[in-house]
C-alpha positions, 0 to 999 in steps of 0.5 A, a space after each residue: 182522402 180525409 180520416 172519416 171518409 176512410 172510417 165509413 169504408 171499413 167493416 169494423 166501424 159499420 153503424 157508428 154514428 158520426 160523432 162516434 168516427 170524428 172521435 175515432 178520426 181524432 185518435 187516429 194517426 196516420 202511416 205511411 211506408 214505400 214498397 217492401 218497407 216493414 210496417 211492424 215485425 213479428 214480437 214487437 209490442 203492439 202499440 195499436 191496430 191498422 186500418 188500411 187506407 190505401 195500397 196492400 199490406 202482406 201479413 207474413 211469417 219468416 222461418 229460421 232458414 229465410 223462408 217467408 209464408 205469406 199468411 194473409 193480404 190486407 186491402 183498403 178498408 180491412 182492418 189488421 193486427 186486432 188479435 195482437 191488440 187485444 192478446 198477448 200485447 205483441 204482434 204475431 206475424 210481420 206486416 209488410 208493404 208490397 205498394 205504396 200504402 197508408 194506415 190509420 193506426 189506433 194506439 191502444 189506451 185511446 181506443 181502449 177508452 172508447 171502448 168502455 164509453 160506447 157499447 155499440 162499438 164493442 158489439 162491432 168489434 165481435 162481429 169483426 173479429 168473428 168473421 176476421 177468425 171465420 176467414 182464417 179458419 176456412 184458410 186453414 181448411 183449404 190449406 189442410 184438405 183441398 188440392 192446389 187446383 181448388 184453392 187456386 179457383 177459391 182465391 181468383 173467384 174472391 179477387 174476381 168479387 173484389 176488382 174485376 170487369 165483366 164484359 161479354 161474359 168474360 170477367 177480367 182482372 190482375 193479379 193482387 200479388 206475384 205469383 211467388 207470393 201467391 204460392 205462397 199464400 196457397 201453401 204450394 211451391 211455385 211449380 205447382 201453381 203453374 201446373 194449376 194455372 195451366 190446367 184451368 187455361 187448358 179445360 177453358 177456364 181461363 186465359 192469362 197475360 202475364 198478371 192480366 186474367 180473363 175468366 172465360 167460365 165463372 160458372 166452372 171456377 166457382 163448382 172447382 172453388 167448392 174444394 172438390 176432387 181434382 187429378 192434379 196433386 200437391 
């Protein structure tokens, strides 16, 4: 997939004219890493942001003892590493390969020219991070007040929106990450993110295979989605 193409898919670059993406696809390099290779890690100086081309990207933090908190999963068209492009110059979290995957990175004083010869494009960066710092917020409310359940729903219901298949009322898809991550990324342990898979495969929410999920009532998992009352604890 040449530059451009990639260009047109993404959020941040909506609306840009033609002439405006050949001098984004002129400035832009591309990278690529294998599974488990790091990208860039935490406190290197930000030399750019990403724009995912292909493959996925966790953005991930690691504690003194070794532990890793997954802090967000990067798809193709999402751009990453704005924050730290745009702060304090270094990059907050690491960025890790879980496939194979490709990027665009933007260097800094090339982007930052554009930037000052095109208005239009400013305005589209707001909006992008606006809704990049909307996102994270929602994450911190979910981690903070809902139960294990109800951020479980919220996560299938938004992968569901993004690469699943409807067929006779059922809705299938796999799984984006393992389920260690996926605890991870849910502020849980993985215990409990089995208890919850077990309980919405129990009230015939769902039915799983391996990383193959069947959605039986869509209807059920987006009301559980909403953060409301559950039995089933932290």
């Amino acid at each position: 997939m040449d530059n451009l193409t990639i260009l047109k898919k993404s959020m941040l670059f909506a609306g840009l004219e033609d002439e405006h993406l050949e001098e984004l696809s002129a400035i832009a390099t591309r990278r690529t890493v294998a599974r488990g290779e790091t990208l860039f890690s935490e406190g290197e100086p930000a030399t750019g942001f990403y724009l995912l081309a292909s493959g996925s990207i966790k953005l991930c933090k690691i504690s003194p003892d070794g532990k890793e908190k997954v802090l967000h999963f990067v798809h193709p068209a999402e751009t990453f590493a704005e924050a730290a492009f745009f702060g304090d110059g270094r990059y907050p979290a690491e960025a890790r390969a879980t496939e194979r995957s490709e990027a665009l990175l933007f260097p800094r004083e090339p982007f930052m020219g554009l930037l000052e010869r095109n208005p239009k494009f400013s305005l589209n960066l707001i909006v992008s991070l606006s809704l990049l710092l909307r996102r994270f917020a929602r994450q911190i409310e979910e981690l903070s007040f809902a139960e294990v359940p109800n951020r479980l729903a919220s996560y299938l219901v938004e992968l569901a929106g993004r690469k699943s298949t409807t067929y006779q009322g059922k809705t299938y898809f796999d799984l984006d990450m393992k389920k260690g991550e996926l605890a991870s990324r849910l502020g849980t342990v993985s215990e409990t993110l089995s208890r919850a898979f077990r309980k919405l495969k129990e009230e015939g929410v769902l039915e799983m295979e391996g990383s193959h999920v069947i959605v039986l009532d869509m209807a059920r998992l987006k009301m559980l989605s909403g953060g409301g009352p559950q039995q089933e604890g932290r």
